[in-house]
C-alpha positions as CSV (number, residue, x, y, z in Angstrom):
1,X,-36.9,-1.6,16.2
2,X,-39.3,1.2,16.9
3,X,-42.3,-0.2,16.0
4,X,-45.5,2.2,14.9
5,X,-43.2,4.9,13.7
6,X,-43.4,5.9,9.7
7,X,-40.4,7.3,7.9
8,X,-40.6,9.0,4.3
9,X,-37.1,8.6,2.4
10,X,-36.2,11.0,0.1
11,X,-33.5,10.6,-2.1
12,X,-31.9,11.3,-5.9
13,X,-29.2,8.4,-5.9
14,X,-31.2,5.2,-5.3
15,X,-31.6,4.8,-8.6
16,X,-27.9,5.6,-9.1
17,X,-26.1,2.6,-7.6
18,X,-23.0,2.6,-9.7
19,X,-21.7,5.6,-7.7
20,X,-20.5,5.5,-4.7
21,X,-22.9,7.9,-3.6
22,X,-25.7,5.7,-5.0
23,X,-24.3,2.8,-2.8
24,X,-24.5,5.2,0.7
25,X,-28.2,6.1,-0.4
26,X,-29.0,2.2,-0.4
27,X,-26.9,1.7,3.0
28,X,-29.1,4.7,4.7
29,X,-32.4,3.3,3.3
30,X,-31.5,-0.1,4.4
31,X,-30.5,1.1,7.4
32,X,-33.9,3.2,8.1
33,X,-35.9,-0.4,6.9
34,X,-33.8,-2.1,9.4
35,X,-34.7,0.3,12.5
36,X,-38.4,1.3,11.9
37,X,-39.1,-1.9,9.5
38,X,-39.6,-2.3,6.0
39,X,-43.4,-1.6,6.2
40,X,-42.4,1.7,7.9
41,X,-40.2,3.3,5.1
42,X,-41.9,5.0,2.2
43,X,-39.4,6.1,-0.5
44,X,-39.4,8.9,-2.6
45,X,-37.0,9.0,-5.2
46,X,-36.2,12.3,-6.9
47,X,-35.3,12.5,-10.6
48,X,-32.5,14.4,-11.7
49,X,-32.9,17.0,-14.2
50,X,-30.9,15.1,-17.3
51,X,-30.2,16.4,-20.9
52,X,-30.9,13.3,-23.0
53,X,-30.1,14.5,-26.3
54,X,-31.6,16.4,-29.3
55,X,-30.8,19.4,-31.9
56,X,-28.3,22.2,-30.2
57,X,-31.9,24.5,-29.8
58,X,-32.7,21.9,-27.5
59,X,-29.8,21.6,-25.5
60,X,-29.3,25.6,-25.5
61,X,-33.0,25.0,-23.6
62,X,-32.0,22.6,-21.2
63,X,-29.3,24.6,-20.2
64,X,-31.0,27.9,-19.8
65,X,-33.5,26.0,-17.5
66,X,-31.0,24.3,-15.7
67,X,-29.1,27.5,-14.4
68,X,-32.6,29.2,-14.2
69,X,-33.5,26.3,-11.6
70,X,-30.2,26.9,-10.2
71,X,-30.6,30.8,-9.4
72,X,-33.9,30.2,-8.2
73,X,-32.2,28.1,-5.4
74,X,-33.3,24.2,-6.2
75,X,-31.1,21.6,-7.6
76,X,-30.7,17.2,-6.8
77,X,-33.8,16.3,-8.5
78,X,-35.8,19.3,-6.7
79,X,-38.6,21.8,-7.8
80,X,-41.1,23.8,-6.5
81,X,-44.0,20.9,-7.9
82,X,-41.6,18.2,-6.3
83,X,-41.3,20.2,-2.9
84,X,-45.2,20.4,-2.7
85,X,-45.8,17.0,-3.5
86,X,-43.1,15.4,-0.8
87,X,-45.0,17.9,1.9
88,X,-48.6,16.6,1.2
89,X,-47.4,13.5,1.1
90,X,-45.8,13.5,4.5
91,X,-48.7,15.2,6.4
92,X,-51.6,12.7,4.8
93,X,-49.5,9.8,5.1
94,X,-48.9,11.4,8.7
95,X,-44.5,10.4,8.6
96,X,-42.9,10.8,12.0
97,X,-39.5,11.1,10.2
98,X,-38.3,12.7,6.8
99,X,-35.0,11.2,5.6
100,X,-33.8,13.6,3.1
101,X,-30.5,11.8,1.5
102,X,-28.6,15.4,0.8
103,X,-27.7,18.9,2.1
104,X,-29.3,19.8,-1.4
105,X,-32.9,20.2,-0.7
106,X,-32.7,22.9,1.5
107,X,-36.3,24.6,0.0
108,X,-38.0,20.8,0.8
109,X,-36.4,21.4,4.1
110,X,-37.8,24.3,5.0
111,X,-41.2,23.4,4.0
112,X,-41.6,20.7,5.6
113,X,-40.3,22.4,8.9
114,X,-42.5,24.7,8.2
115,X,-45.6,22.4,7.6
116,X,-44.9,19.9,10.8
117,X,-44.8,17.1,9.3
118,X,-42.7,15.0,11.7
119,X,-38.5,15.5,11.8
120,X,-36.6,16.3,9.4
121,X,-32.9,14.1,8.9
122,X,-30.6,15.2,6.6
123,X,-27.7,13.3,5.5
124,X,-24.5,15.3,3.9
125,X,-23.4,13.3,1.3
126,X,-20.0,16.3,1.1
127,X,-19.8,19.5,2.0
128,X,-20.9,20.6,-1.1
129,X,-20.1,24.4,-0.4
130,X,-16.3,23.4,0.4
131,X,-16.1,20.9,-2.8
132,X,-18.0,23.2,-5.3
133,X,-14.9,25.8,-4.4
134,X,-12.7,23.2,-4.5
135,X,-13.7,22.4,-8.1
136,X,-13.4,26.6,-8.8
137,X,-9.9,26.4,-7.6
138,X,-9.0,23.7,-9.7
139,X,-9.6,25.3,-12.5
140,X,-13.5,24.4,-13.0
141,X,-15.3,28.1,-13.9
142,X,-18.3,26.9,-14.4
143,X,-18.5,25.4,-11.2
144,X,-19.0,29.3,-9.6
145,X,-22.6,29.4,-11.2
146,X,-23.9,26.3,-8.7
147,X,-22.0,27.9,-5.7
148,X,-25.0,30.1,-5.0
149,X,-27.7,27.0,-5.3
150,X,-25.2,25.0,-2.8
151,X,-25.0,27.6,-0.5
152,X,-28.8,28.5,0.0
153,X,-29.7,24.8,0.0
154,X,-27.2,24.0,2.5
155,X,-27.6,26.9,4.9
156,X,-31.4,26.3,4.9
157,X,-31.1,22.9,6.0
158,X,-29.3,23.6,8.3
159,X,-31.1,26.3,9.9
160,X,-34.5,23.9,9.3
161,X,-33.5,20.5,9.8
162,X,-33.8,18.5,13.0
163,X,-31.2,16.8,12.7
164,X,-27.7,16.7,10.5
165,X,-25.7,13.3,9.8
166,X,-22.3,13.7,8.4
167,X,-20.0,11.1,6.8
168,X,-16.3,12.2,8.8
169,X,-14.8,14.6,11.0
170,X,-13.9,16.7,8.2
171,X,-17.6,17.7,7.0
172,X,-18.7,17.9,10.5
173,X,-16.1,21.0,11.3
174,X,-16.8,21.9,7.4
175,X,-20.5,22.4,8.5
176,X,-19.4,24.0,11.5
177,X,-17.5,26.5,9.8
178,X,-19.4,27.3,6.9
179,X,-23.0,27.4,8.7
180,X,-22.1,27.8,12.2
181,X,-24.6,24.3,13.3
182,X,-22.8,21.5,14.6
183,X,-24.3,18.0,13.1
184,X,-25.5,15.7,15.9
185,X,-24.2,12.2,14.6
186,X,-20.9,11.1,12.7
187,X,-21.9,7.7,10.2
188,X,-19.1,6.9,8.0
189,X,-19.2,4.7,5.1
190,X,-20.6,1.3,5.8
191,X,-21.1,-1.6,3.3
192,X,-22.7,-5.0,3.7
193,X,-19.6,-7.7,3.5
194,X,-20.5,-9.8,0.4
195,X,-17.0,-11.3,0.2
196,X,-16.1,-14.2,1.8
197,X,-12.4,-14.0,3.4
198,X,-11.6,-17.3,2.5
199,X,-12.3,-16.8,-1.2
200,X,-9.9,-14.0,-1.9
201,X,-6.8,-14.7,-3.2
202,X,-3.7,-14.0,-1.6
203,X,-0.8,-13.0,-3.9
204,X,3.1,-12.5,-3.1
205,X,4.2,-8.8,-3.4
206,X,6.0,-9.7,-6.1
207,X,3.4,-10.6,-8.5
208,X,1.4,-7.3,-8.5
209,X,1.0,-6.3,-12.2
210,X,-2.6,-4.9,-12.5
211,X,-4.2,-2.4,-11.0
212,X,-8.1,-0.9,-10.6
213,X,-9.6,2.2,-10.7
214,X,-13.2,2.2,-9.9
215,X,-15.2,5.8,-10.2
216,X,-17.7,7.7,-12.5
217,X,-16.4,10.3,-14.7
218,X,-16.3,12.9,-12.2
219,X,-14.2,15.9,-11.9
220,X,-12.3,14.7,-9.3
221,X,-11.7,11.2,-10.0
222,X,-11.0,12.4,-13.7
223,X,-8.3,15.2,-12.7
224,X,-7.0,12.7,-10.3
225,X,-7.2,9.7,-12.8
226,X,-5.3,11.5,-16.0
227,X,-2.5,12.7,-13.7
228,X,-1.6,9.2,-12.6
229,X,-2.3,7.8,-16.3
230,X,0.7,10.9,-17.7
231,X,2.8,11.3,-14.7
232,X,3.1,8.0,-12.5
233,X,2.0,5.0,-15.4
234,X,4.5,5.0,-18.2
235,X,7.7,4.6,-14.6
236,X,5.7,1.4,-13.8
237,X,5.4,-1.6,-14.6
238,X,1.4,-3.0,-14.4
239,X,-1.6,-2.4,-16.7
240,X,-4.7,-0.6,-15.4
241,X,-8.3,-1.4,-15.4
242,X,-11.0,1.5,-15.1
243,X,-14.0,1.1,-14.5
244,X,-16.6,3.9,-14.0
245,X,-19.9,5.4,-15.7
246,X,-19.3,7.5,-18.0
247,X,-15.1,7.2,-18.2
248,X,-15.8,5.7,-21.6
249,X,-15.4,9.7,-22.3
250,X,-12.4,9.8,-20.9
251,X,-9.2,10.9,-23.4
252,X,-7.1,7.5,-23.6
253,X,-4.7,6.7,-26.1
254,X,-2.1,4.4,-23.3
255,X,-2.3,0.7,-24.4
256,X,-2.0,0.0,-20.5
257,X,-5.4,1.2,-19.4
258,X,-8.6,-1.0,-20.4
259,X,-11.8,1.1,-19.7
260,X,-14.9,-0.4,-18.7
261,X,-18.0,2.6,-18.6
262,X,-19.9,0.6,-16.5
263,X,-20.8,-2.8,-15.5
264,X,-23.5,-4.7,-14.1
265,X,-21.3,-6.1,-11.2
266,X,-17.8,-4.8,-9.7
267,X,-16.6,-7.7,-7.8
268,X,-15.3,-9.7,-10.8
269,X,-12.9,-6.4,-11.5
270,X,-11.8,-6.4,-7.5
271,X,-11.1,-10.2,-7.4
272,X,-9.0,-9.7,-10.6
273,X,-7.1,-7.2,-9.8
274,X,-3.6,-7.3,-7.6
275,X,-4.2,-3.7,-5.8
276,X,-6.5,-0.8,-6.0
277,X,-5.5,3.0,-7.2
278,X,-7.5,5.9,-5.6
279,X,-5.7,9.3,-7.1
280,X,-8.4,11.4,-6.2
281,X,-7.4,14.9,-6.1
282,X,-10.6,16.8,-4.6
283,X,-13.9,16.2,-3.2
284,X,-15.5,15.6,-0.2
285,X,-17.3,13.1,1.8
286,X,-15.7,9.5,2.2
287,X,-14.8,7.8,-0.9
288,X,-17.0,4.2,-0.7
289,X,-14.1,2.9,-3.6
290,X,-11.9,3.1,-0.8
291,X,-14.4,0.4,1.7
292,X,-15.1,-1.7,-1.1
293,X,-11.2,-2.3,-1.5
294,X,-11.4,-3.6,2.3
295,X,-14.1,-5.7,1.8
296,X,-12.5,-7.6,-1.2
297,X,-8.9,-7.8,0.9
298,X,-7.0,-5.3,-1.9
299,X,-3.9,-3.3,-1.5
300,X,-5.1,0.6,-1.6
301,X,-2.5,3.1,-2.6
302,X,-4.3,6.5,-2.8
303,X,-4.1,10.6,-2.1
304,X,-5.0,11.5,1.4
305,X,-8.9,12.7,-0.2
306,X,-9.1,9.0,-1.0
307,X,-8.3,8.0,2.8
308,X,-10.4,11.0,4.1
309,X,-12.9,9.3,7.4
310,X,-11.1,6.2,7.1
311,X,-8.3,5.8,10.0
312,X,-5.0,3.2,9.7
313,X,-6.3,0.6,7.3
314,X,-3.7,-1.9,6.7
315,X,-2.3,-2.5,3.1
316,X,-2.9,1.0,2.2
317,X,-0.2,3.6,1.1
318,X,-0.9,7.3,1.6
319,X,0.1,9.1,-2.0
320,X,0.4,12.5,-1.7
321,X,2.2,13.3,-5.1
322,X,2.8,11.5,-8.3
323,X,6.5,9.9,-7.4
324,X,5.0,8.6,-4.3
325,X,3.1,6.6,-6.7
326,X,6.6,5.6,-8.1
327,X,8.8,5.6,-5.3
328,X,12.0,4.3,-7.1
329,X,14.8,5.6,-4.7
330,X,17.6,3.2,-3.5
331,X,16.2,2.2,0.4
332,X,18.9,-0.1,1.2
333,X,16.8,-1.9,4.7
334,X,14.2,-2.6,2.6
335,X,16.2,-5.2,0.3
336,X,17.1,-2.2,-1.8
337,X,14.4,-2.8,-4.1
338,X,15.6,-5.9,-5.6
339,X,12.5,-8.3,-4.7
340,X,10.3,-5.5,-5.3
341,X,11.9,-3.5,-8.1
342,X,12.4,0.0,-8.4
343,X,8.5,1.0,-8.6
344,X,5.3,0.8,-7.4
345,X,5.7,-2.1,-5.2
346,X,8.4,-0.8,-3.7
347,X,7.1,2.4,-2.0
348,X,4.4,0.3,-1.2
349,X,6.6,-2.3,0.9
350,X,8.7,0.6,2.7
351,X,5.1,2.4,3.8
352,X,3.7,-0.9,5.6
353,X,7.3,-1.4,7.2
354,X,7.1,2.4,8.4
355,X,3.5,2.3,9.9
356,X,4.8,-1.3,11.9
357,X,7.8,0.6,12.5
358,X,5.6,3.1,14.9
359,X,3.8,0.7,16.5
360,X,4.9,0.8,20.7
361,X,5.5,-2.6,20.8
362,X,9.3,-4.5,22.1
363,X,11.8,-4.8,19.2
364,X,14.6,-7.2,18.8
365,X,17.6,-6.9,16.8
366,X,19.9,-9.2,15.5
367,X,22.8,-6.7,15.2
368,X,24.1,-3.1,15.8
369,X,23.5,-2.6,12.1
370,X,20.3,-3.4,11.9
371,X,19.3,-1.5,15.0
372,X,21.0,2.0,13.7
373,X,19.5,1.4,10.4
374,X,15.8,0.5,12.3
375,X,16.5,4.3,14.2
376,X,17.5,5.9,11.2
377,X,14.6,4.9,8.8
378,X,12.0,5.3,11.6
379,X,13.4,8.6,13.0
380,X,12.5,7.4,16.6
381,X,14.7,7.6,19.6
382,X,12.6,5.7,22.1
383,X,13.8,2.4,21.2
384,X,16.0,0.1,23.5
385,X,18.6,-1.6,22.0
386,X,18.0,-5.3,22.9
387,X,20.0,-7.9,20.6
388,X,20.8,-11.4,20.4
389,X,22.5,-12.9,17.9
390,X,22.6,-15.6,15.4
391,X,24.1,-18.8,16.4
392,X,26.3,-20.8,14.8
393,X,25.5,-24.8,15.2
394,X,28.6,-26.3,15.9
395,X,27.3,-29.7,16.3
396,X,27.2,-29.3,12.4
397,X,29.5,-26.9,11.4
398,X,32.9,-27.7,12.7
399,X,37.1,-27.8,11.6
400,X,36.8,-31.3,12.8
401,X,35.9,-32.9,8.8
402,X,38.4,-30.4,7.1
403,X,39.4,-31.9,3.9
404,X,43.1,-31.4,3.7
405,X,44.2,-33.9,0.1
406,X,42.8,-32.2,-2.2
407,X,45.6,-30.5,-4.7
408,X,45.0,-26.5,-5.7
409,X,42.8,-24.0,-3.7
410,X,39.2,-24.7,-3.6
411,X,36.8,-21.8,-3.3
412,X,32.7,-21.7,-2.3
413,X,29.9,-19.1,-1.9
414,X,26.6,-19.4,-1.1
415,X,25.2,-18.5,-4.4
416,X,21.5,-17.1,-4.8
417,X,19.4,-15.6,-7.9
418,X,19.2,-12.5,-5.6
419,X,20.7,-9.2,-7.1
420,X,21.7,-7.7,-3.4
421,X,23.8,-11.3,-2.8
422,X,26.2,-10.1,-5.3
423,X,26.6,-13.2,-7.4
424,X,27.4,-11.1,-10.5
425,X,30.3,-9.1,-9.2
426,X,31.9,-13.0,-7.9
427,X,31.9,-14.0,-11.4
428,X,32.8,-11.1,-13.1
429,X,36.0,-11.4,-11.0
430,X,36.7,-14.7,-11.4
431,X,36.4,-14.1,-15.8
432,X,39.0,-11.5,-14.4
433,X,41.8,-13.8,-12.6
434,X,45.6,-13.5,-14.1
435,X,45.7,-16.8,-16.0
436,X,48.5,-18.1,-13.1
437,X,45.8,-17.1,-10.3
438,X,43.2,-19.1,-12.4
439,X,45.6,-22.1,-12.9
440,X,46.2,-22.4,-9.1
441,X,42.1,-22.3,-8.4
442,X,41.1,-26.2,-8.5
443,X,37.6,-26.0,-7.9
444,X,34.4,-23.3,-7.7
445,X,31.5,-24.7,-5.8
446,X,27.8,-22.7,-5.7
447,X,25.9,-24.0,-3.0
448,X,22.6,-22.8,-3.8
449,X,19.0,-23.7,-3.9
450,X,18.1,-21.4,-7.3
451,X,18.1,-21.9,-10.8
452,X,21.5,-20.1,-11.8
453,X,21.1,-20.7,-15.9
454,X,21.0,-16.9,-16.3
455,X,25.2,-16.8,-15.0
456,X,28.1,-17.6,-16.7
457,X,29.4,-20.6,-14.7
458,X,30.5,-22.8,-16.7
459,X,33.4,-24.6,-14.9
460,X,32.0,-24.3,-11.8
461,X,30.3,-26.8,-9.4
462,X,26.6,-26.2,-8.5
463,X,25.7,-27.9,-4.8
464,X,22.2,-28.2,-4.1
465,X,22.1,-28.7,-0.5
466,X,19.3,-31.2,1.1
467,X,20.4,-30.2,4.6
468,X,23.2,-28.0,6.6
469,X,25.1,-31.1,6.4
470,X,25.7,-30.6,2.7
471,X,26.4,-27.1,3.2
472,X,28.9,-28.3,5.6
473,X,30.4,-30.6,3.4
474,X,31.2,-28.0,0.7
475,X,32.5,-25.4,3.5
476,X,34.6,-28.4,4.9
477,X,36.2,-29.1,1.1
478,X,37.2,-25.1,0.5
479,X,40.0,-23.3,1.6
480,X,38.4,-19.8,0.6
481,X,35.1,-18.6,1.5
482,X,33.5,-15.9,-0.2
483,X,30.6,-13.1,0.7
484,X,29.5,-10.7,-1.9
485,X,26.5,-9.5,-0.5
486,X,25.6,-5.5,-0.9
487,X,23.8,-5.4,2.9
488,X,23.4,-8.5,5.0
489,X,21.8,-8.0,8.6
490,X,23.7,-9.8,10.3
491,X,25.7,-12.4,7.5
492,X,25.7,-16.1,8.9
493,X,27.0,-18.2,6.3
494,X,30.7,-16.1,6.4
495,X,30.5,-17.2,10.4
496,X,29.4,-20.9,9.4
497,X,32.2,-20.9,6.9
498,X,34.9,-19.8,9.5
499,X,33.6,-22.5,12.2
500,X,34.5,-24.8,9.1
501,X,38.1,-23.7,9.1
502,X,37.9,-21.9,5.9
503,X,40.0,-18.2,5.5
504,X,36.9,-16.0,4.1
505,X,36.8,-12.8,2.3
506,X,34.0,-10.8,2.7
507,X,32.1,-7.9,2.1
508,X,31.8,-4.8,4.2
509,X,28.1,-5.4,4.2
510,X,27.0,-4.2,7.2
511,X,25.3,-7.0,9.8
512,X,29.0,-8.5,9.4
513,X,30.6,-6.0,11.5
514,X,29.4,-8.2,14.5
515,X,32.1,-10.7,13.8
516,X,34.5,-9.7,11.0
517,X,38.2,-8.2,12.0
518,X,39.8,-7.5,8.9
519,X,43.4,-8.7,8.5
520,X,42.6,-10.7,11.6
521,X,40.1,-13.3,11.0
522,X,39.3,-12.2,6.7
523,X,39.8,-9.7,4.0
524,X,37.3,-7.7,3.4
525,X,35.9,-5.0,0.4
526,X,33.4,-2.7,-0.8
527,X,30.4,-4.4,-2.1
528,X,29.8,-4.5,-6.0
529,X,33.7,-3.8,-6.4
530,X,34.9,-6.5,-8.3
531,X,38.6,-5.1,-8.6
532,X,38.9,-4.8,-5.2
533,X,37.3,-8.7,-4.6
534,X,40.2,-9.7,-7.8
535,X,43.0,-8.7,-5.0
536,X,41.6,-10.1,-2.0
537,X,41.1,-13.4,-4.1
538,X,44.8,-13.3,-5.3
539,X,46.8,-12.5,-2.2
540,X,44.9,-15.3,-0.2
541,X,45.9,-17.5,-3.4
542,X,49.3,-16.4,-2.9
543,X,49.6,-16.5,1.1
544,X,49.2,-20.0,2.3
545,X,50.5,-18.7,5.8
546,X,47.9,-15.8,5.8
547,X,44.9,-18.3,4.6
548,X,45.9,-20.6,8.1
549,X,45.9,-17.4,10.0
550,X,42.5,-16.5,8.8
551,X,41.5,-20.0,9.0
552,X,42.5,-20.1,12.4
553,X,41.3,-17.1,13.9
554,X,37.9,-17.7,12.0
555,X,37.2,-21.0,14.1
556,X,38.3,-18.8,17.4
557,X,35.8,-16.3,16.3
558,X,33.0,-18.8,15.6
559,X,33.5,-20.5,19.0
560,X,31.7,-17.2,20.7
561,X,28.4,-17.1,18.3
562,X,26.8,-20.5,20.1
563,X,23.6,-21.3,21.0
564,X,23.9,-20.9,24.5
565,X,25.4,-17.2,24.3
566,X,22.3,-16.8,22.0
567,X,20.1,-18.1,24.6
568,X,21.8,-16.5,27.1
569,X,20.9,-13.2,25.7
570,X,17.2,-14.0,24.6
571,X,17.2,-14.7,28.4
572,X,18.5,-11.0,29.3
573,X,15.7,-9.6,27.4
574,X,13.1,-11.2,29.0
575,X,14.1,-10.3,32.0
576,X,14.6,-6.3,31.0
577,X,10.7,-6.6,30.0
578,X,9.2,-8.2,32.6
């Protein structure tokens, strides 16, 4: 603490703590309290100049005064009577420091250069040169006529101040450019933590229906905030909360946005909501929405203006247009969007993979497959292929209990709720069967741990397995096993079901490749192709000798996947990294 030294704060947005620029004017006051001590700190808070209603005479007036205080140069609360007041007051109360809270009061910084009263601070809320143009460029006309006040505010404080604080690297080269003064300390967006970690609740990816906007009715977050509501909402699936002052004048006629125009607190609207939308099209500074997100453990999917100063936050998902916001493309590593749906979610799941995906840390694969897919969906080339594979536990899964009485051919899967396991195209090829194929099927069993009331299965056996033993039991029972997955990454139940002596048919779903030999040790087909499972089910029904030879040459294959090759080549890998 520097103790004996007086600081006079100056500032338009204390009062104003619903914005997040309101909320950095309390962190730099508290911050100055904190250094030279409460007793220390004088503030000043400037009123801004505010139409509060009356006849259309009256607001014609206000208006001709507020673009007459404009083109005279002063605007954030400032006039020539408030200039002369903060000067006296800083040489009688004899101030070392002048905190002025914005790049706005460029005449007050002159002054009080001019008058010695101690030095002057200035914090840059934005650039507001480069966002004013910004706003012209969008379309905003109006916003010319303040581009003149900006500019002579800004460039005198630079010229006059002692010292400049900016919020992120892109307003300190923005100064740099437009003024030609470099500004002597980079302090981005800080916020006191008011959330405990261990009361925020953790949801799974799946569950993520609503979604927050927080922001006043400003031109950005408006522009931004109307393009998501028309282009990205009515592709997605979740309802969205605003909440801002002022957005109750926002145009909203979509039953899934609920405004709030603002509240007392935020944090019951962050602890409700699943993730947090920042669509913010233009503007400057560092977005505090964006911090307070962090703070109460959200999901962030925003523009790159929302992410501006802030560097690799996790759970966040860079939107640069509106179908990155959707993201509903087939992305076949990434479960092919059947956990996460075709939305939101999705594009959400695939960025976080991505950024761990560039990380220069060891990877292990447990197939080819899955390490060409890992190369192709990263584009990187630096990445060693080190694999070990599954293992088969033959202790368990064995020809040795083969059930050989039964009468008829007995058929199992692993069945699972799961779209990409391809449950649907099984049964829509067994409804399919000639009636003599059918007639020579004895029994269907469905190992699986779901709830499969949503098939057709009627005549089928459902096993719920308590351990691998059951799941042994039913492999040891069948003489066909079946694999309908769409992608697997490596496939272990068709290599369980061959150590079982069963003749499998299974799907060219990638991972497989490791172990399957069509012809040799299984049939195999294209997933989702249900005519092409319908033949692969009939000749095996119709070729005892070929289900043997499959049978057969699936227990030779199994023999290799063991846990001590497994081990063996977890050992090799070690020994490459060390």
């Amino acid at each position: 603490m520097l103790y004996n030294k007086k600081l006079l704060f100056v500032s338009s947005n204390i009062s104003s703590t619903q914005t997040g620029g309101g909320v950095c004017s309390l962190r730099n006051l508290d911050m100055c309290r904190r250094i030279l001590g409460e007793e220390n700190v004088e503030l000043y808070a400037l009123k801004a100049f505010s139409f509060t209603g009356g006849t259309l005479i009256t607001k014609l007036i206000f208006i001709l005064k507020a673009l007459l205080k404009l083109f005279c140069g002063y605007s954030n609360g400032s006039t020539q009577k408030t200039d002369k007041e903060i000067v006296r007051i800083a040489k009688e109360g004899k101030f070392d420091f002048v905190f002025i809270d914005s790049s706005l009061n460029g005449h007050l910084v002159k002054s009080l250069n001019l008058e010695a009263t101690g030095q002057v601070i200035c914090f840059f809320h934005n650039c507001e040169r480069s966002m004013v143009i910004g706003q012209w460029k969008t379309g905003n006309i109006l916003s010319i006529i303040r581009l003149y006040a900006v500019t002579m505010n800004e460039n005198m404080t630079c010229k006059y101040a002692d010292r400049i604080i900016v919020l992120n690297k892109r307003d300190y080269e923005l100064v740099n450019i437009n003024y030609k003064r470099s500004a002597d300390l980079l302090l981005p967006i800080s916020l006191k933590d008011t959330v405990l970690s261990g009361k925020i609740k953790k949801k799974r990816i799946g569950t993520l229906k609503k979604g927050l906007f927080v922001g006043s009715f400003f031109f950005g977050n408006v522009q931004g905030l109307e393009l998501f509501i028309r282009e990205v909402l009515p592709h997605v699936d979740m309802q969205l909360v605003v909440v801002g002052r002022g957005m109750n004048r926002l145009k909203n006629n979509n039953p899934k946005v609920i405004i709030y125009d603002g509240v007392d607190s935020i944090d019951s609207f962050y602890a409700d909501a699943d993730f947090v939308i920042a669509p913010i099209i233009s503007g400057g500074g560092m977005k505090v929405k964006i911090a307070e997100a962090m703070m109460h453990g959200k999901i962030i999917m925003g523009t790159p203006e929302a992410f501006q100063g802030y560097d690799a936050i996790p759970c966040s998902y860079v939107c640069e247009k509106a179908n990155d916001f959707i993201q509903a493309d087939d992305y076949r590593i990434f479960d092919d969007g059947a956990i996460l749906g075709k939305g939101l979610l999705l594009g959400l799941y695939k960025t976080l993979c991505l950024r761990v995906y560039r990380q220069h840390v060891g990877y292990l694969f447990n197939s080819q497959y899955v390490y060409d897919r890992f190369c192709q969906d990263s584009k990187r080339t630096d990445v060693p292929l080190m694999k070990v594979y599954p293992a088969v536990n033959h202790l368990i899964f064995n020809p040795k209990n083969k059930d050989k009485g039964h009468g008829g051919i007995s058929i199992c899967l692993v069945a699972r709720k799961h779209p990409l396991k391809g449950l649907q195209t099984f049964i829509d090829a067994y409804h399919k069967l000639p009636l003599e194929i059918e007639d020579r099927i004895a029994s269907v069993t469905l190992i699986s741990h779901d709830d499969l009331s949503g098939y057709d299965t009627a005549g089928m056996r459902i096993v719920k397995p308590a351990s691998d033993y059951d799941i042994a039991t039913a492999y040891s029972s069948s003489d066909i096993f079946i694999s309908t997955s769409w992608w697997e990454g490596f496939g272990l139940p068709p290599l369980e079901a061959m150590a079982c002596g069963c003749a499998v048919i299974c799907s060219n779903s990638g991972g497989v490749n490791e172990f399957v030999v069509t012809g040799e040790n299984c049939l195999t087909f294209e997933p989702k192709d249900e005519d092409a499972l319908i033949k692969a089910i009939m000749r095996l029904a119709n070729d005892e000798a070929l289900r043997k030879s499959l049978a057969l040459h699936g227990v030779e294959t199994a023999e290799k996947f063991r846990w001590e090759e497994s081990a063996k080549q977890m050992l090799s890998v070690i020994n490459q990294s060390i």
